[in-house]
C-alpha positions as CSV (number, residue, x, y, z in Angstrom):
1,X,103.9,-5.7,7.9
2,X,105.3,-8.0,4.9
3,X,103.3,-11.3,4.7
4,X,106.1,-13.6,5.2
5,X,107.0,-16.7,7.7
6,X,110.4,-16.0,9.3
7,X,112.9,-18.7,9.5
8,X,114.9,-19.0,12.5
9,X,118.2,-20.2,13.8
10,X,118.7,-21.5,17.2
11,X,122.9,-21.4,18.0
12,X,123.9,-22.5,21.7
13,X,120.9,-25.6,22.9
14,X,121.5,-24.9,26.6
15,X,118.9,-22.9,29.0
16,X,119.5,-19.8,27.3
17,X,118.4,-21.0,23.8
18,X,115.4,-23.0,25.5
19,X,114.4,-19.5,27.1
20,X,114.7,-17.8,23.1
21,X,112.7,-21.0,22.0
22,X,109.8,-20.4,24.0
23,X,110.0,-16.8,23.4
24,X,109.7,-17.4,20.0
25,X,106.8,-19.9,20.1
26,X,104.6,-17.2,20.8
27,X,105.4,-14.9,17.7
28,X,103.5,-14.7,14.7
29,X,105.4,-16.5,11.9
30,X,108.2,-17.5,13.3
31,X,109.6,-20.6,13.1
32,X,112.5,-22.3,14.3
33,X,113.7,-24.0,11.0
34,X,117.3,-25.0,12.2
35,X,119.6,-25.4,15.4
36,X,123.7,-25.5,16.3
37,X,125.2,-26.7,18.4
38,X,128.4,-28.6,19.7
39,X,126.9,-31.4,22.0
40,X,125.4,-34.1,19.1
41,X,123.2,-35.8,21.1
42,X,121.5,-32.5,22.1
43,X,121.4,-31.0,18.3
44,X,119.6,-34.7,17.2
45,X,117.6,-34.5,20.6
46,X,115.8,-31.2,19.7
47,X,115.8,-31.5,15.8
48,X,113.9,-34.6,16.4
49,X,111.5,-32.9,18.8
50,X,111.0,-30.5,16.1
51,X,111.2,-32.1,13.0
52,X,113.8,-30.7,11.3
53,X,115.4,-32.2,8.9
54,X,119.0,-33.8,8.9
55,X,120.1,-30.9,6.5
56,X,118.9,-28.4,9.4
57,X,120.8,-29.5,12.4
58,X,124.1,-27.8,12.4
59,X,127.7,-28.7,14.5
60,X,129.4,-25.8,13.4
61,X,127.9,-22.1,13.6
62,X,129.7,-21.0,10.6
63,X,127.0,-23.4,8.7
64,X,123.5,-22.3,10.1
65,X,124.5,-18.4,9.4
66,X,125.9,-19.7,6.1
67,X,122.3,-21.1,5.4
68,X,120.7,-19.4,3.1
69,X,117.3,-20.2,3.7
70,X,117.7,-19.0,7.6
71,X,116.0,-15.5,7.9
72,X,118.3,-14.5,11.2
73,X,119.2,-16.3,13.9
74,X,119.6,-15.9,18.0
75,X,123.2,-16.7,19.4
76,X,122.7,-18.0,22.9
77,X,126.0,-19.3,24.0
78,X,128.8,-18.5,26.2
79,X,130.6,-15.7,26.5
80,X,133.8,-17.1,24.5
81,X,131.8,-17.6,20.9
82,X,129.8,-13.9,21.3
83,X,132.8,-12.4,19.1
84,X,132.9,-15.0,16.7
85,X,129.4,-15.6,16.1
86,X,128.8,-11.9,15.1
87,X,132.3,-11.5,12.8
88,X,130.6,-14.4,11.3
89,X,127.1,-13.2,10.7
90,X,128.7,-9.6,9.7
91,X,130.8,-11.7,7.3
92,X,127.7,-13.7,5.8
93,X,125.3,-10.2,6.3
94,X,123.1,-12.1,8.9
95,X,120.6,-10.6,10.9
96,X,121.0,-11.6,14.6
97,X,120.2,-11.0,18.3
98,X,122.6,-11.7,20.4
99,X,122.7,-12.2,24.0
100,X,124.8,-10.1,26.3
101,X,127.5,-9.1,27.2
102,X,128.4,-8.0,23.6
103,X,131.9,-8.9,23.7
104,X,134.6,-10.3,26.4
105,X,137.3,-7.4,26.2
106,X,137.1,-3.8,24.4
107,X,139.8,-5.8,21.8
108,X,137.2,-8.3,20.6
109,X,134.5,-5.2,20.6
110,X,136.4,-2.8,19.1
111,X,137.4,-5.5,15.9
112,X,133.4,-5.7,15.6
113,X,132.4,-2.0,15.1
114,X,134.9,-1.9,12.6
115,X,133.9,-4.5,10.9
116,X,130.2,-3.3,11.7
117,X,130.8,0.0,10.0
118,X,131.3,-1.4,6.7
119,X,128.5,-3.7,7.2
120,X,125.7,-2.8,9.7
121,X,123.8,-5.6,9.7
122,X,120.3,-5.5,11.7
123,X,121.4,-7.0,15.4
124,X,119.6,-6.7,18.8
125,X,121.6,-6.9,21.8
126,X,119.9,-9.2,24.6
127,X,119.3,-6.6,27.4
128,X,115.7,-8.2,28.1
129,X,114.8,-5.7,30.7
130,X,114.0,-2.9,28.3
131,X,111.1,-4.8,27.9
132,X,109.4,-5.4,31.2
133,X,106.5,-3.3,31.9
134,X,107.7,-1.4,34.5
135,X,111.1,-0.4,32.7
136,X,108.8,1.4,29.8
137,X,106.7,3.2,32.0
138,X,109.4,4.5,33.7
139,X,111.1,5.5,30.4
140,X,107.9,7.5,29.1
141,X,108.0,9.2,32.8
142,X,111.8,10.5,32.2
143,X,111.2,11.5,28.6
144,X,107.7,13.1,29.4
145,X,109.3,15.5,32.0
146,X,107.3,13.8,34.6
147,X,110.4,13.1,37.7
148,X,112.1,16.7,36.5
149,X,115.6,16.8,36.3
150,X,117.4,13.5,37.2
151,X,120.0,13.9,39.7
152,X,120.5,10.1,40.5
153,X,120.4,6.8,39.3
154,X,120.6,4.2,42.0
155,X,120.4,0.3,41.2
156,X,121.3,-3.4,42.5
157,X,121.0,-6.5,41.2
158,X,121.5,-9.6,43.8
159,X,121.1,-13.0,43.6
160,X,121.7,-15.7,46.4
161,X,123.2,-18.9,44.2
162,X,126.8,-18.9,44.4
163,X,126.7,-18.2,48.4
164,X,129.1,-20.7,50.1
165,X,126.5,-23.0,51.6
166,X,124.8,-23.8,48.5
167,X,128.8,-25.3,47.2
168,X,128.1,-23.8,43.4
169,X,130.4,-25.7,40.8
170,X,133.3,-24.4,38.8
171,X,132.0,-23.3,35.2
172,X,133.0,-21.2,33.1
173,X,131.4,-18.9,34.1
174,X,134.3,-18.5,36.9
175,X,136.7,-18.4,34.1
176,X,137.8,-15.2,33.0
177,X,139.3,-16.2,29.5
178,X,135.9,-17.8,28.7
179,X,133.6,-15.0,30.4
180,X,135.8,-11.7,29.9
181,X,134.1,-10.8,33.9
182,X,132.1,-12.6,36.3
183,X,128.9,-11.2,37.9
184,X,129.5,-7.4,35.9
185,X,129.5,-9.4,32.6
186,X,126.6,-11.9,33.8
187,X,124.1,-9.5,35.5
188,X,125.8,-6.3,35.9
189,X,125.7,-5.5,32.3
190,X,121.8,-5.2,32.8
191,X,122.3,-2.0,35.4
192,X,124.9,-0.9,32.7
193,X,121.9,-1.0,30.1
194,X,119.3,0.4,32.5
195,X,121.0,3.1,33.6
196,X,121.6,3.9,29.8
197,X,118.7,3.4,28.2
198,X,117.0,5.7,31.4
199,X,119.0,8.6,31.5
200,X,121.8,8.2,28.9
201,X,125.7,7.7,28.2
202,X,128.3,7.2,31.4
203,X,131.1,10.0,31.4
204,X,133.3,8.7,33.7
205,X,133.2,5.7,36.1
206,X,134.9,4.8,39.4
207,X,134.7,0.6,40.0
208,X,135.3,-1.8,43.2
209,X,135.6,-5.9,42.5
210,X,136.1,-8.5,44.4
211,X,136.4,-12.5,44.8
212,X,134.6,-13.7,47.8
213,X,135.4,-17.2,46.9
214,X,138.7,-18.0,45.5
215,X,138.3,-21.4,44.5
216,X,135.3,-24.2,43.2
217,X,134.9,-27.7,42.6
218,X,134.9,-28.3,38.9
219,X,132.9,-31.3,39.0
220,X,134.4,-33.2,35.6
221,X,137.3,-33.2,37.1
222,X,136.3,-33.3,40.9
223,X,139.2,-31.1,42.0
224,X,139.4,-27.4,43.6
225,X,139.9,-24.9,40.3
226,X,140.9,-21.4,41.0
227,X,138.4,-18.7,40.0
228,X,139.4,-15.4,38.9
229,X,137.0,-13.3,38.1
230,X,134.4,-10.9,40.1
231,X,131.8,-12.3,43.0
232,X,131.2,-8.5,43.6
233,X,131.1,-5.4,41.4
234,X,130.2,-2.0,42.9
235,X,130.7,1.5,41.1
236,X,129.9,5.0,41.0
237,X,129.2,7.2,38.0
238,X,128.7,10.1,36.2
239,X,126.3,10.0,33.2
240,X,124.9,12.9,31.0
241,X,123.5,15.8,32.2
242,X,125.7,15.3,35.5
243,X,123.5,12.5,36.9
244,X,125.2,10.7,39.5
245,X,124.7,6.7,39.4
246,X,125.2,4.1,42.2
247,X,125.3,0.3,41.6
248,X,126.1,-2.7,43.1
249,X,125.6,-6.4,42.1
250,X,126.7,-9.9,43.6
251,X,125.4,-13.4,44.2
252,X,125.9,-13.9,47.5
253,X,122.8,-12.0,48.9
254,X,121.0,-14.7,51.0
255,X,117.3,-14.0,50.7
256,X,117.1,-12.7,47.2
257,X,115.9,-14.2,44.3
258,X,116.2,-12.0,40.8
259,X,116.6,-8.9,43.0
260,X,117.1,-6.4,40.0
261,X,115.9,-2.9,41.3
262,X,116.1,0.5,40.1
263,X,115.6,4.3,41.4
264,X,116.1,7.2,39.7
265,X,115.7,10.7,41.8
266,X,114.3,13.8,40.0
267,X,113.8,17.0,41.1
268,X,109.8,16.3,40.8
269,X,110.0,13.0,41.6
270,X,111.3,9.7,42.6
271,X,110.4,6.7,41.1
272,X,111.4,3.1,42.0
273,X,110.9,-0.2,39.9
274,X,111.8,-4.5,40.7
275,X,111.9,-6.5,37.8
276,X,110.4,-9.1,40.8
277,X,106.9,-7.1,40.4
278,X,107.4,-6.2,36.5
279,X,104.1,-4.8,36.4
280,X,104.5,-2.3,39.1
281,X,105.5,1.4,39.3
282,X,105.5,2.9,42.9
283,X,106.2,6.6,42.3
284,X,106.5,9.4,45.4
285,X,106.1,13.1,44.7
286,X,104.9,16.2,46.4
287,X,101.8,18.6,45.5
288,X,99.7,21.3,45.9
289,X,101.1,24.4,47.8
290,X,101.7,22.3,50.9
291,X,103.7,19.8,49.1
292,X,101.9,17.3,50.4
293,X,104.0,13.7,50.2
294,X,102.2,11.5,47.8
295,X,102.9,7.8,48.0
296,X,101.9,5.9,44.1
297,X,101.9,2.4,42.9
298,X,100.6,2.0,39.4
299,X,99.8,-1.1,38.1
300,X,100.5,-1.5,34.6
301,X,99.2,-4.4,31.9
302,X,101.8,-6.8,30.7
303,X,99.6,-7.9,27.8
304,X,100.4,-4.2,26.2
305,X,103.6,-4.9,25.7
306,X,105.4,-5.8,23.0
307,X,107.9,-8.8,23.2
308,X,111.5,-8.3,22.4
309,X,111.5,-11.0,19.8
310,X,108.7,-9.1,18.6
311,X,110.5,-5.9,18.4
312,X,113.1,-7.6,16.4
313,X,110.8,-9.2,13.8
314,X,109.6,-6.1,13.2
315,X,112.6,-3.9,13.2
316,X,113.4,-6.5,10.1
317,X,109.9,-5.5,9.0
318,X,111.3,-1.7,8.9
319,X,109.2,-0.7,11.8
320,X,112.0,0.9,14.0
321,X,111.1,0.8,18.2
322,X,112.5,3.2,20.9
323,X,112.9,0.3,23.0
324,X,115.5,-1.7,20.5
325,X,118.9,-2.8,22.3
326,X,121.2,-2.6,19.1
327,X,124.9,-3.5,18.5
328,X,125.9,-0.1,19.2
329,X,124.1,-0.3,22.9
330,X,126.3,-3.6,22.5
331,X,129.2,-1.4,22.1
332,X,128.5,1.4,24.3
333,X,127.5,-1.3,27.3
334,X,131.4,-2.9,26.9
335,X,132.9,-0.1,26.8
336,X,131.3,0.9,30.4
337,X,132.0,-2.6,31.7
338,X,135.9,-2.2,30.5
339,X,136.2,0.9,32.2
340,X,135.1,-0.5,35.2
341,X,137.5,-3.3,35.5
342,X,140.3,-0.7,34.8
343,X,139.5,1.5,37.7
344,X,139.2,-1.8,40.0
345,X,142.3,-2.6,38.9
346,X,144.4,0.6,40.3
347,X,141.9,2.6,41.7
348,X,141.8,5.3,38.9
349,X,138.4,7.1,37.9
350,X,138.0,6.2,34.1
351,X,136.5,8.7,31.4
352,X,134.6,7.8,28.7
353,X,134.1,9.1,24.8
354,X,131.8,7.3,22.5
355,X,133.1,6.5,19.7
């Protein structure tokens, strides 16, 4: 590993970019050495808590890729600037992770890859779950033989927040120009990922959406605004190999917190993962000549594992990672969500070709 401090640049100051902040306290040189962001008073709240320099707090994203002495930075902003943040740090040959989902609409994607193509710059896609414990394990059991064949992927991810009693806001969120989809693009690109990165590409998909709540308080304006995208994505698939894939995903499950689960049913084996208990595997199979039903939970040791800003840092260091969400998982993950908003619009099973 080159002996070299990396310089960092922090685009989007909300949540997201305090979560990537953190992250990044705890790698090895790495340093945040500049920020972005619209809001002002947010840009000279945080330079000043780091003590950057006048020169290093940026309005305008165009400037802190443009910077020079900025090693790559981490885009963590809405849905709307994903597009034009990465044209941009194609343009200026910028490393950069990226949060998800890649794009808003196949349009704005497929504009990237081409651009991409003629400049693949190193770029990490933010699928964060790669990286829980319990998400490798389960990947070495798959590629080590271990389940058998795979016959079906089944996974839900629900949440309780925008349930009626708890009166959520309008954000943008609920605003399909700004977020291209509502809870597939937010969490339901994750099962997209999961279900990709476990067994392999989608051949065809078969989607259901819905709105359970038509309209929200937009609280700068204090008035009802309509909201038009997804509360509820479900949809079947078909993935490589013939493996059949279930998944489901809303926010209105009362009783759930980060309720992100996944099983995947071999002919050995069937193994089942929460990214609630990230360091837990609980794996059923049958032995001996009896078959005797054998009931597993494996504890594994977070403190193994590898970050994801790690990983990145060290993909820039050359060392390449099985686990590295790049921008053609990016790609491949928008294409899969594009499909199924087709086929919830008219009810028609979509194929799909990689490109």
């Amino acid at each position: 590993m080159n002996d070299k401090m990396w310089n960092v640049g922090i685009i989007g100051l909300g949540s997201i970019g305090d979560y990537h902040m953190n992250n990044l306290s705890k790698i090895p040189d790495t340093r945040v050495a500049a920020i972005c962001d619209v809001n002002v008073q947010a840009v000279e709240q945080v330079g000043s808590r780091l003590g950057l320099s006048a020169g290093k707090k940026y309005i305008q994203y165009e400037d802190i890729i443009a910077d020079p002495e900025i090693d790559f930075v981490i885009s963590g902003v809405s849905n709307k600037f994903h597009y034009d943040i990465l044209k941009c740090a194609i343009a200026y040959n910028k490393p950069i992770f990226s949060e998800k989902p890649f794009t808003r609409t196949m349009e704005e994607a497929d504009e990237l890859l081409e651009l991409y193509e003629h400049n693949p710059i190193p770029c990490m896609v933010g699928f964060s779950y790669r990286y829980r414990p319990c998400f490798q394990y389960v990947k070495q059991l798959v590629e080590q033989g271990a389940l058998g064949r795979i016959r079906h992927i089944a996974a839900h991810y629900l949440q309780e927040e925008n349930a009626p009693m708890f009166n959520k806001e309008y954000t943008w969120r609920f605003n399909q120009a700004m977020a291209g989809s509502g809870i597939l693009a937010d969490i339901g690109s994750h099962m997209v990922d999961a279900a990709r990165f476990f067994v392999g590409e989608f051949t065809q998909v078969s989607g259901l959406m819905s709105t359970f709540i038509d309209q929200r308080i937009d609280m700068r304006t204090g008035q009802p605004t309509a909201v038009d995208v997804d509360d509820f994505t479900g949809f079947q698939g078909v993935l490589e190999g013939g493996v059949m894939g279930t998944f489901y995903t809303h926010k209105n499950a009362l009783g759930t917190g980060n309720q992100f689960n996944v099983t995947l049913f071999g002919d050995l084996g069937t193994v089942r993962i929460s990214v609630e208990q990230p360091n837990e595997v609980h794996l059923t199979v049958r032995e001996g000549e009896s078959l005797e039903l054998i009931e597993k939970k494996i504890y594994l040791n977070e403190k193994l594992m590898k970050p994801m800003l790690q990983d990145f840092v060290d993909y820039l260091d050359q060392a390449n990672s099985p686990l590295f969400p790049t921008f053609m998982d990016g790609y491949r993950n928008q294409q899969v969500l594009q499909a199924i908003i087709d086929s919830a619009k008219d009810g028609v099973t979509r194929s799909l070709n990689r490109p």
